[in-house]
Every structure is written in structure tokens, then in C-alpha cells.
C-alpha positions in Angstrom: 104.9 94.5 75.3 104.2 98.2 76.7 101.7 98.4 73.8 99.8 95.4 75.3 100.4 96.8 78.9 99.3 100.2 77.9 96.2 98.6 76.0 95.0 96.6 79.1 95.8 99.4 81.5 93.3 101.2 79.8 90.6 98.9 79.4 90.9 98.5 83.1 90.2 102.3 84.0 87.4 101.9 81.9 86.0 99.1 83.7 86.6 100.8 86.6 85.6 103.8 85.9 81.9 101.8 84.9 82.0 100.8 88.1 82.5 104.1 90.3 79.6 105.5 87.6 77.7 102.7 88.8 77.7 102.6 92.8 77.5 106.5 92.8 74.0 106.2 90.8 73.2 102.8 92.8 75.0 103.4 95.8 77.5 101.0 97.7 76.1 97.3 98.2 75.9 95.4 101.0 79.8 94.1 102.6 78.8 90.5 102.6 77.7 91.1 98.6 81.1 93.3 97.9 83.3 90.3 99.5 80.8 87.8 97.0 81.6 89.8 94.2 85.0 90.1 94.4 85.5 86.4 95.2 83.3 85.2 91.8 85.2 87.6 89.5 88.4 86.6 90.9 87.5 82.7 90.0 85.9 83.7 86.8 89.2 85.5 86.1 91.0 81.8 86.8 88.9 79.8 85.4 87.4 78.7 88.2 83.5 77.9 88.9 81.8 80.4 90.5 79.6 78.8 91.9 82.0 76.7 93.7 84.0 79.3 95.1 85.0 79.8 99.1 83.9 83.4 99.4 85.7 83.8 102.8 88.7 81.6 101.9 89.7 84.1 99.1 88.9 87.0 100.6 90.9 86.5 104.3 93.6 85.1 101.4 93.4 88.2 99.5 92.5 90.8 102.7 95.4 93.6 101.6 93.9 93.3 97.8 90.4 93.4 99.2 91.3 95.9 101.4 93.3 98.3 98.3 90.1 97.7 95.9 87.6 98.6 98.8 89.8 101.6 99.6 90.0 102.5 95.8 86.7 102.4 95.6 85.2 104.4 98.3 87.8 107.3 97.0 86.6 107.2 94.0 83.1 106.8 94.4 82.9 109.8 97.0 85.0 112.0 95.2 83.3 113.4 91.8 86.8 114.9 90.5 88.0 111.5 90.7 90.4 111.0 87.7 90.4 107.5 86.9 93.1 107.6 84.7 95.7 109.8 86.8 95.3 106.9 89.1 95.3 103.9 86.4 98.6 102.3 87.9 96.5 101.2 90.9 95.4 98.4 88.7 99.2 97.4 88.5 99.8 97.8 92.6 96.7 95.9 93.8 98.0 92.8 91.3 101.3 93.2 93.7 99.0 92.3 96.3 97.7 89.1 95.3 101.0 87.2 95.8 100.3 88.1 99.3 97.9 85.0 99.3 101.1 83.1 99.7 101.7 83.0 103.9 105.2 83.4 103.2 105.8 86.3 100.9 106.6 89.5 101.1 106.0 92.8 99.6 109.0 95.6 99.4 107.9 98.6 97.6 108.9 102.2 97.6 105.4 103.2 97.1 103.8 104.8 100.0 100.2 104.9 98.4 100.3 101.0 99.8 99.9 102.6 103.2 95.9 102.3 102.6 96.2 98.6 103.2 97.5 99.2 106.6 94.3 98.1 108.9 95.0 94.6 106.4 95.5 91.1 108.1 98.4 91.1 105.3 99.5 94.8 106.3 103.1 93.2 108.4 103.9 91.5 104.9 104.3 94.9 103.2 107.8 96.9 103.3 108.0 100.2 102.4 111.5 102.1 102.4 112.5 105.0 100.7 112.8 104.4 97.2 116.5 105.9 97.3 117.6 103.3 99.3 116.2 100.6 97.7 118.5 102.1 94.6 121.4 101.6 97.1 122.9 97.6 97.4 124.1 98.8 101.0 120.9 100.3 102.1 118.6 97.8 100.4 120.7 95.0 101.3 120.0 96.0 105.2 116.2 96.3 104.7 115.9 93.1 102.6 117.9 91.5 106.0 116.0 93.3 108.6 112.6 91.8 106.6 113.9 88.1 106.5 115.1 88.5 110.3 111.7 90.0 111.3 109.8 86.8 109.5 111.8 84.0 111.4 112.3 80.6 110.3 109.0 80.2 108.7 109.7 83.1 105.7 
């Protein structure tokens, strides 16, 4: 299983290291285009038709992942020392982000590096504590409690 994780970890930096090549050479595309994009490789990735697809639907659904890839990208593409690879587990956090679609989920994470999503529609659905009290059943207990008591009824 890590073999397989490993192996499409790195086919993933690739791709997205294709893609920084590519928008520093060509430069950044238009927003409205960038949301398109993202919204018909996203359905081609389900199985979906592309043509058919609600770009603004799964983008608003999707804002903290379309937020994270935007952010990931304008790093990466305006920093030349960018190292794709040192940063290959951003692949694994934005997929975090898609369960967000659901109204009722939440995110708890010890990972600050989610912090870039903050300006997100989806940004109060993300919880980050301290990672060494989400080790502790007390301390994590209490955050986990505090989250469900923030959401209300509807969570």
C-alpha cells in the first residue's frame, strides 16, 4: 500500500511540477479559465462529462481546495527554487479538503500549512490545534467538543 501511495505521490509532483514549468513560460491564465479548469479535471477525474459540468457549483463546493491549489500554485510558479518534491504531501492535504464539499463536515488537523486557505468560504470548517494535544484524549477530547458546540444543531 505505501508502495502504491509513494508511486502516485510521485507522479503527482510530476504533474505538477509540468504545470508550474508551464504557467512560468506561458504565464497565469485568466481566473474565470483557472476555475474552468479545475472544475473539468475534477469531473474527468469522476467520471463525469465535462462538458456538463457546473463550473461554479464545484468550485463554491470546493472553495478551501480551490483556494489551497491556487495558493500552491502562485508559490510555486513565482518562486524558481521551488522544490516540488519537498512539498509533495500537499497533494495528500488539498484531497483533505474535498470532504469539505459536504456543508456539514469538518476538518481537525495539526497542520498549520492549512492556514493558506484562510480567506476560504470553507476556512470556519477547518480546526487547527496543536498536534500535541490532539495526541492527548483530554485535550483533544475538549477541542473535538468546542468544534461540535461551535457548529450547532446543524453539524
Amino acid at each position: 500500500m505505501r508502495a502504491l501511495l509513494d508511486e502516485y505521490k510521485d507522479e503527482a509532483a510530476k504533474d505538477f511540477s509540468a504545470l508550474l514549468d508551464s504557467w512560468r513560460s506561458k504565464g497565469s491564465v485568466p481566473e474565470e479559465e483557472h476555475r474552468a479548469i479545475l472544475a473539468r479535471s475534477i469531473a474527468r477525474r469522476a467520471g463525469f462529462d465535462e462538458a456538463k459540468v457546473n463550473v461554479d457549483f464545484v468550485v463554491n463546493s470546493l472553495d478551501a481546495y480551490y483556494a489551497f491549489e491556487k495558493h500552491r500554485m502562485q508559490v510555486g510558479a513565482q518562486n524558481r527554487d521551488y522544490n516540488v518534491n519537498k512539498h509533495s504531501n500537499d497533494v495528500w492535504d488539498a484531497e483533505l479538503l474535498i470532504y469539505l464539499a459536504v456543508p456539514t463536515l469538518h476538518l481537525l488537523t495539526g497542520d498549520k500549512g492549512f492556514r493558506r486557505v484562510e480567506k476560504s468560504s470553507q476556512a470556519n470548517r477547518i480546526h487547527i490545534a496543536d498536534a500535541p494535544c490532539l495526541k492527548d484524549p483530554d485535550c483533544a477530547t475538549e477541542v473535538i467538543r468546542g468544534i461540535i458546540e461551535a457548529a450547532g444543531p446543524a453539524a
